[in-house]
C-alpha positions as CSV (number, residue, x, y, z in Angstrom):
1,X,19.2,-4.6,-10.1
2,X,20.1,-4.9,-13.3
3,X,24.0,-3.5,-14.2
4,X,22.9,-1.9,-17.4
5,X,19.4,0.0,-16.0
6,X,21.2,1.0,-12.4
7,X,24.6,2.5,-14.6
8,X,21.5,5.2,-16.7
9,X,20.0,5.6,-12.8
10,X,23.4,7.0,-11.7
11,X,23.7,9.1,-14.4
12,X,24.2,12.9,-13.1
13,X,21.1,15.0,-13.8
14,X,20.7,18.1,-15.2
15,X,19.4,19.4,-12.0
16,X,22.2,17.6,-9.8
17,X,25.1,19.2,-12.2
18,X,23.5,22.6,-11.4
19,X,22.9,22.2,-7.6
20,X,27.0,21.1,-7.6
21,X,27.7,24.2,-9.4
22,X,26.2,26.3,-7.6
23,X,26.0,25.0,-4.1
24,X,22.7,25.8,-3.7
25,X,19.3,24.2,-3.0
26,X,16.7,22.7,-5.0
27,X,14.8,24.5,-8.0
28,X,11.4,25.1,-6.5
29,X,10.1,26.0,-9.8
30,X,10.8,22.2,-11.0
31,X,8.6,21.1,-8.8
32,X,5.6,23.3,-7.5
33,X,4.5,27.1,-8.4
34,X,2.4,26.6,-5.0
35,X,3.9,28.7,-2.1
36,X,3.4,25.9,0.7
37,X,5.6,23.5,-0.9
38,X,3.4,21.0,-2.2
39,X,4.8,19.3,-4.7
40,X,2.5,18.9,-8.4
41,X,1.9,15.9,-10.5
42,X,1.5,18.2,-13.2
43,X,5.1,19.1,-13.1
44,X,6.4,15.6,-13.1
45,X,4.5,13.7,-15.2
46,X,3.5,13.9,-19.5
47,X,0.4,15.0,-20.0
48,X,-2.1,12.1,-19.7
49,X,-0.1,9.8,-18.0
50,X,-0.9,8.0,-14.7
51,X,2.5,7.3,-13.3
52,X,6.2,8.4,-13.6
53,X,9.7,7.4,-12.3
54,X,12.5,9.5,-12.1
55,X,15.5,9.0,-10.0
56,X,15.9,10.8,-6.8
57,X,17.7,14.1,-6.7
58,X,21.4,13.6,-5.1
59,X,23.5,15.9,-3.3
60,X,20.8,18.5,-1.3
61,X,19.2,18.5,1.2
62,X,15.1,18.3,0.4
63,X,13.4,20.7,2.3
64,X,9.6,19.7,4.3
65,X,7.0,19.0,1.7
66,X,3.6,16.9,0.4
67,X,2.8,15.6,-2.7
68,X,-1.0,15.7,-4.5
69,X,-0.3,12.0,-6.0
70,X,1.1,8.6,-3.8
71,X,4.6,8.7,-4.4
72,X,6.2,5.3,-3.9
73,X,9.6,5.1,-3.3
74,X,12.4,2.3,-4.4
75,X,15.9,2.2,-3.3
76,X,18.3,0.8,-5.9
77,X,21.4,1.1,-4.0
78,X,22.9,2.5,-1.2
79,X,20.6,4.5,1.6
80,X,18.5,7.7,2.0
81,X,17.7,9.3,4.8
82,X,13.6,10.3,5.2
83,X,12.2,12.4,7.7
84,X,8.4,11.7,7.5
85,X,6.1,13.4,9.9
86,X,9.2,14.4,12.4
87,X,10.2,10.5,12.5
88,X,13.4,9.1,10.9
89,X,13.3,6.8,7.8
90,X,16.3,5.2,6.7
91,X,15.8,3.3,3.4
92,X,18.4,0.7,2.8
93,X,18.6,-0.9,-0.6
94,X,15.8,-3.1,-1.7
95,X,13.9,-1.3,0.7
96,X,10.0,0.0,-0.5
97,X,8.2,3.6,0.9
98,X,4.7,4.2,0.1
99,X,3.8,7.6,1.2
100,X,0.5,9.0,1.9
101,X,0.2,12.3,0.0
102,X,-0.7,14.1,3.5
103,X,2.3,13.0,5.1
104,X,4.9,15.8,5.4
105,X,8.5,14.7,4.2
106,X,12.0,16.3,4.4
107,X,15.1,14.3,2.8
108,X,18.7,14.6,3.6
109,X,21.4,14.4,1.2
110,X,22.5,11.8,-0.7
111,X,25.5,10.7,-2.2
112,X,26.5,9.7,-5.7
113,X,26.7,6.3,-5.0
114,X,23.1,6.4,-3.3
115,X,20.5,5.8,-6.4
116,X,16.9,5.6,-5.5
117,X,14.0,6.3,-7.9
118,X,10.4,7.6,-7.4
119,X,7.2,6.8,-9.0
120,X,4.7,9.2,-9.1
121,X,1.2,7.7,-9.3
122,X,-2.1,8.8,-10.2
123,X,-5.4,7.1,-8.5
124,X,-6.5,5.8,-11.6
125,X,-3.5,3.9,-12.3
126,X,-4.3,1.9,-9.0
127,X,-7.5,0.6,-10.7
128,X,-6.3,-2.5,-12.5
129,X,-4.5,-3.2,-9.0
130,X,-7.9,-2.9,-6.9
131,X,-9.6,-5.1,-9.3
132,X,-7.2,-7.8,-8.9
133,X,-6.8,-7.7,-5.6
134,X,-10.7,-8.6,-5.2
135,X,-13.1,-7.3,-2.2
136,X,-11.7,-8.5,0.9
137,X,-10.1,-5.8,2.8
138,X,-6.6,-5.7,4.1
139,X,-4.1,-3.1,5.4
140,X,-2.1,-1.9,2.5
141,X,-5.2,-1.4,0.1
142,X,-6.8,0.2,2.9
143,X,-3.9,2.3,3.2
144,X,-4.0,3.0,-0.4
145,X,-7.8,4.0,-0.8
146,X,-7.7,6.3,2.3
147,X,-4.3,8.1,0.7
148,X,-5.8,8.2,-2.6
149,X,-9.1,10.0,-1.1
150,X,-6.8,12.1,0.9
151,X,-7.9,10.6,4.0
152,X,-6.2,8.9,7.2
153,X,-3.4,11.2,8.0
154,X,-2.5,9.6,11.3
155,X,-0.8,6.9,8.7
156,X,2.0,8.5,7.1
157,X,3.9,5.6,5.2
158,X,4.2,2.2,4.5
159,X,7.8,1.0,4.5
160,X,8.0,-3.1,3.2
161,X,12.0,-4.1,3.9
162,X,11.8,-6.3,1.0
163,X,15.4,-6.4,-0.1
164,X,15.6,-10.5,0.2
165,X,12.2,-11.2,-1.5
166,X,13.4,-12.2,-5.6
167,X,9.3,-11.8,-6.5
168,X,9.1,-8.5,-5.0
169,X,12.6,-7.1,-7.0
170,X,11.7,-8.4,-10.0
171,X,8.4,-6.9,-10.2
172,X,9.7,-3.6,-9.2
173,X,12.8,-3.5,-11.7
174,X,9.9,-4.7,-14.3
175,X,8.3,-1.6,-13.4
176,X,11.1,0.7,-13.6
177,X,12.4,-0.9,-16.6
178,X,9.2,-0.5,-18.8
179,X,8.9,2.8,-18.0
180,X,12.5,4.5,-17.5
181,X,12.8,3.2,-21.4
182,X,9.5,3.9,-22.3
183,X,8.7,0.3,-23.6
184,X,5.2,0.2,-25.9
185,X,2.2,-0.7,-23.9
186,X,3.9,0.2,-20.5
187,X,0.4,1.7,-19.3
188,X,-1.5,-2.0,-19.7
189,X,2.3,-3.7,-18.7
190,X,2.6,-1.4,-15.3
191,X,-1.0,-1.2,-14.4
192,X,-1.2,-5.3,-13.8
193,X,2.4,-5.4,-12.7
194,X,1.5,-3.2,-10.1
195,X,-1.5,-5.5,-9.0
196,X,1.3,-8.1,-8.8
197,X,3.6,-6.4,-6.7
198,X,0.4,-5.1,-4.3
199,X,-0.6,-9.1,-4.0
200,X,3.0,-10.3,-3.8
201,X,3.3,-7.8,-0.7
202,X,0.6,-8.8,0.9
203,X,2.7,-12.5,1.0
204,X,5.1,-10.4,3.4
205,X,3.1,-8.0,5.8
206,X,5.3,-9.4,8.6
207,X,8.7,-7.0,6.6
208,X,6.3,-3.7,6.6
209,X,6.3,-0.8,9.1
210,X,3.1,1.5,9.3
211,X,2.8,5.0,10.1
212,X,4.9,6.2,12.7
213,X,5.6,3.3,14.6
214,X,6.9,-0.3,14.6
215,X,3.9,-2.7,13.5
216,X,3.1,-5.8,15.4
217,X,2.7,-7.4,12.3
218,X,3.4,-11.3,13.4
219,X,0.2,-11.2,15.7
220,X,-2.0,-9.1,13.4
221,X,-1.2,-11.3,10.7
222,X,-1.7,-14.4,12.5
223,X,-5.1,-13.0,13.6
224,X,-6.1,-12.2,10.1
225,X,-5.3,-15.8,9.0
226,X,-7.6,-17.0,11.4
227,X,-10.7,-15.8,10.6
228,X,-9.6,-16.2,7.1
229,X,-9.6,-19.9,7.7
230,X,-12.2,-20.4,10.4
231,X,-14.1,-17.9,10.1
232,X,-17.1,-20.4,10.4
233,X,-16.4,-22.0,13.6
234,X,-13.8,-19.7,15.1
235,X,-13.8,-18.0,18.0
236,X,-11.5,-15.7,20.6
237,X,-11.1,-18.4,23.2
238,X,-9.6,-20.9,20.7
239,X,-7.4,-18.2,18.9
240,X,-6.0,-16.8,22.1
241,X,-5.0,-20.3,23.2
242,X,-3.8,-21.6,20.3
243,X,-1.5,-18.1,20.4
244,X,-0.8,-18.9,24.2
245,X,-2.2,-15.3,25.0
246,X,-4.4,-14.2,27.6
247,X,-8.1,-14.0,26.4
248,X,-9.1,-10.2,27.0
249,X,-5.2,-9.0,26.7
250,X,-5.6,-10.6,23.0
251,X,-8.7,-8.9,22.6
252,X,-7.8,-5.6,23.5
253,X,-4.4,-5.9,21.1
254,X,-6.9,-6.7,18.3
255,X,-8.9,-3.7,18.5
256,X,-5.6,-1.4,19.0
257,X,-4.0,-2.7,16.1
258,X,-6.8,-3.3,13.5
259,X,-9.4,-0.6,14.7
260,X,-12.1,-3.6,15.1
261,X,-12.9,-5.8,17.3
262,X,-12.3,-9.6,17.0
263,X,-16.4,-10.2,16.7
264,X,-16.2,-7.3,13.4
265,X,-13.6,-9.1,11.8
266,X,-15.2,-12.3,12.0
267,X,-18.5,-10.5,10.6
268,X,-16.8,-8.4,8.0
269,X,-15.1,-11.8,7.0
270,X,-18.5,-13.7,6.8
271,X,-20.1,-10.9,4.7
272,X,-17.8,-11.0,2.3
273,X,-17.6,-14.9,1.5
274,X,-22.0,-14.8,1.7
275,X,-21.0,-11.5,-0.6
276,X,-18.9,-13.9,-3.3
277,X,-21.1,-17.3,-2.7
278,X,-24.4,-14.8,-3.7
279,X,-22.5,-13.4,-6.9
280,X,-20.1,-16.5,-7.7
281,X,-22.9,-19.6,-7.0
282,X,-26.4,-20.5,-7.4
283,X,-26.9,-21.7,-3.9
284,X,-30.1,-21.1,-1.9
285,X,-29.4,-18.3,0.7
286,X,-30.8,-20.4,3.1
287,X,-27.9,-22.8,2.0
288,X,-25.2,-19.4,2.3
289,X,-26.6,-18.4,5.6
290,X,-25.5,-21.8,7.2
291,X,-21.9,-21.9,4.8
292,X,-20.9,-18.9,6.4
293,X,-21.4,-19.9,10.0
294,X,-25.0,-18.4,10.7
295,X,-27.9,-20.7,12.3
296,X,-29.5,-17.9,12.9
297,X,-31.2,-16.3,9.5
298,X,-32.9,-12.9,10.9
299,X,-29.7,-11.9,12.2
300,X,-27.2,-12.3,8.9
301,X,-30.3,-10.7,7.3
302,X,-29.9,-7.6,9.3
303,X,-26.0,-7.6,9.0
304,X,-25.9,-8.1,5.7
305,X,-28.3,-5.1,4.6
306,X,-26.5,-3.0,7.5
307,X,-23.4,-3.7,5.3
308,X,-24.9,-3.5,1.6
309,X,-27.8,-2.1,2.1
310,X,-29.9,-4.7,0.4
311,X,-30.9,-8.1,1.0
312,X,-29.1,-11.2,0.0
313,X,-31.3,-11.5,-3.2
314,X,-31.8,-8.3,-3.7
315,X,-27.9,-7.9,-3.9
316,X,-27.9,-11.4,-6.2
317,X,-29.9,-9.8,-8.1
318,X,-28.3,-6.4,-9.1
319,X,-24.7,-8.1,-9.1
């Protein structure tokens, strides 16, 4: 990180002087007026903004608590210590920490020389992000639209150990940058940087842990990239052997680890390319239906209107 933007992170806060002083705890009042401890956007962030970084409070302990935004979490330097749903968290530097507003967190103290800083995000602020990321669905903007919708509490975090990854720095530092100085146009500037960082992440799904629990993310990935690529031919047999797994081991792992089966990825996969060749071409159907790996038509009719409840030119037509 930059020398000049990390010396104004380690600066000693107001709040931090005080807590020395005194040898006491946090300042509830700084951060909720609600008794169960959940902390409010509206006493973080300027009226009509739709995201926020501040540096993390040093030197106390941070008793259990929520959040009613996505708090994101970026560690400069040094290492803090997360509890997250009763499971330890230990960010090292470099390291990334998406929360889920549901999940229920408790910090331990850190030192001077430990600067980390949070961003507090708003859902609209994500909206540039979603758009850029397209339709196709994947794990972190899933994890995103359920946390955002207050939804999915089994999933408490998403923690990317991206320390080596230059992209991934630099967009964060851009981030923090443009708004710890308050550059002009930081909401347009953040908002697409953001839907950088949430693509460039996406690159490195194999550095991210989900939830409570270490993610098998070589195989998931490698499943994913699959059907992405042969989604027209592809099947389970040829995947499992080209992964040197066991047929109905593989796909039992699948459906514990992505909540579908192999034959629902495939399909979600196809309705979303005969979803983009519908809005993006001017191809028969007829033409789609065989592009997407269908020889039978009455069938990807009645998938696709399960999915978008309209028919392929129906949905050509309203797009």
């Amino acid at each position: 990180m930059d020398a000049e933007l990390l010396k104004e992170l380690s600066v000693i806060t107001e709040e931090e002087k005080k807590i020395l002083d005194e040898r006491k705890g946090i300042d509830p009042n700084i951060y909720t007026e609600k008794k169960d401890m959940v902390i409010d956007c509206e006493k973080l962030l300027q009226k009509g903004k739709l995201i926020q970084v501040r540096p993390h409070t040093r030197f106390v302990r941070f008793p259990k608590h929520r959040h009613n935004y996505v708090e994101v979490i970026y560690m400069c330097q040094g290492s803090t210590t997360h509890i997250l749903n009763g499971n330890k968290v230990v960010l090292e530097e470099g390291d990334l920490l998406f929360l889920n507003p549901n999940a229920v967190q408790e910090i331990l103290p850190a030192g001077e020389d430990d600067i980390a800083v949070n961003f507090i995000v708003l859902p609209e602020f994500f909206d540039t992000a979603f758009s850029m990321m397209g339709e196709e669905e994947n794990l972190l903007k899933d994890f995103l639209i359920k946390a955002l919708c207050g939804r999915d509490e089994d999933t408490a975090y998403l923690y990317f150990h991206v320390a080596g990854i230059l992209p991934v720095q630099n967009l964060i530092e851009n981030m923090v940058w443009t708004i710890f100085y308050d550059s002009s146009n930081k909401r347009s500037c953040n908002q697409i940087t953001m839907g950088l960082l949430l693509l460039q992440l996406l690159n490195y799904m194999d550095k991210m842990e989900v939830g409570n629990r270490q993610f098998d993310t070589e195989l998931t990935g490698n499943v994913l990239s699959y059907v992405d690529e042969h989604y027209k031919n592809g099947t389970l047999s040829e995947l499992a052997e080209m992964m040197g797994y066991d047929v109905y081991w593989l796909s039992r792992e699948i459906k514990k680890r992505t909540g579908k089966t192999y034959k629902e990825l495939l399909l979600s996969k196809r309705m979303q390319q005969a979803s983009y060749l519908l809005t993006k071409s001017s191809l028969p159907v007829t033409d789609i239906i065989e592009l997407v790996g269908y020889d039978n038509s009455s069938y990807f009719y009645r998938k696709f209107k399960e999915k978008y409840g309209l028919s392929p030119k129906e949905y050509r037509k309203r797009q």
